[in-house]
N, C-alpha and C positions, 0 to 999 in steps of 0.2 A: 611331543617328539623326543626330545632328552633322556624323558623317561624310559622310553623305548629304547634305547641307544644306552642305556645304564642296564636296562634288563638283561639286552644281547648282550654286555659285555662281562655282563655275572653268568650267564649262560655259558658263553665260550671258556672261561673259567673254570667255572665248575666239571666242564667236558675237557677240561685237561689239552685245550687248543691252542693255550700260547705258551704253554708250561715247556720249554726246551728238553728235547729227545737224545738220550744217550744213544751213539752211532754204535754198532760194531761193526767188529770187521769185514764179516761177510759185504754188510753195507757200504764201507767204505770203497773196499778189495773192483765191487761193482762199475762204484761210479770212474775208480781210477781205470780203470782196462777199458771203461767207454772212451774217456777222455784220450787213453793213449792211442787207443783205435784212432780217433780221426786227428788226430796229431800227426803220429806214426805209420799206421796204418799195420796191419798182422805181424810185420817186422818188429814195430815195437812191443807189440802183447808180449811176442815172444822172448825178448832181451830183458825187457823191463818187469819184472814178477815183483806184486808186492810179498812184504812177508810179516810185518803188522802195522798196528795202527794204536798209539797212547799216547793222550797226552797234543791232542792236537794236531800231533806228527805223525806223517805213514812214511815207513821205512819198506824202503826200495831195494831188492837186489837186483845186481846188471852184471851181463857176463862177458862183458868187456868193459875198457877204459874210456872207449870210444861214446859206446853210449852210455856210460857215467856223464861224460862232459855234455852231451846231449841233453841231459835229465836236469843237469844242474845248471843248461843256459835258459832252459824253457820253462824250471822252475814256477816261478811266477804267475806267468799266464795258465798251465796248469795248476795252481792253486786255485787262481777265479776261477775256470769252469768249473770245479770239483764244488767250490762253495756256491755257483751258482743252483747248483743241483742238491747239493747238501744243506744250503741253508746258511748264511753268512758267519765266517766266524769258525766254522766245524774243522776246518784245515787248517795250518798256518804253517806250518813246517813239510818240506820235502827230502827225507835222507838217504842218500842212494848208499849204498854199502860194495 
């Protein structure tokens, strides 16, 4: 049994399974407009535009102050979802501009 359990795990290896995946932004831009969808709901889609993603950080534009302070009190809780879907770790930062 071990043995078998050392094969799979030279297998998923070799298949580049646990090897961590460079995000872009399309993929990021994705998951943040879900999250704000049911946060926010089309209201926020619309206030809240990403406009990129380096460095662990997705930078946010808002066309108000209003929901600047919005983005930077719920911060956090949208990090988890983001990384729930992204893969632990992939976000850590939120900058609204």
């Amino acid at each position: 049994m071990l043995y078998d359990m050392k094969s799979l795990k030279n297998y998923l290896v070799k298949r580049d399974v646990f090897q961590p995946k460079t995000l872009d932004d399309q993929t990021v831009f994705y998951v943040f407009r879900k999250v704000i969808k049911e946060e926010f709901g089309n209201v926020g889609i619309e206030k809240l535009i990403p406009d990129y993603y380096k460095n662990k950080t997705i930078f946010v534009k808002s066309d108000s102050s209003a929901w600047s302070s919005e983005m930077w009190l719920q911060k956090d809780r949208i990090v988890r979802k983001m990384n729930a879907e992204l893969g632990e770790g992939s976000i850590e930062k939120i900058k609204v501009k």
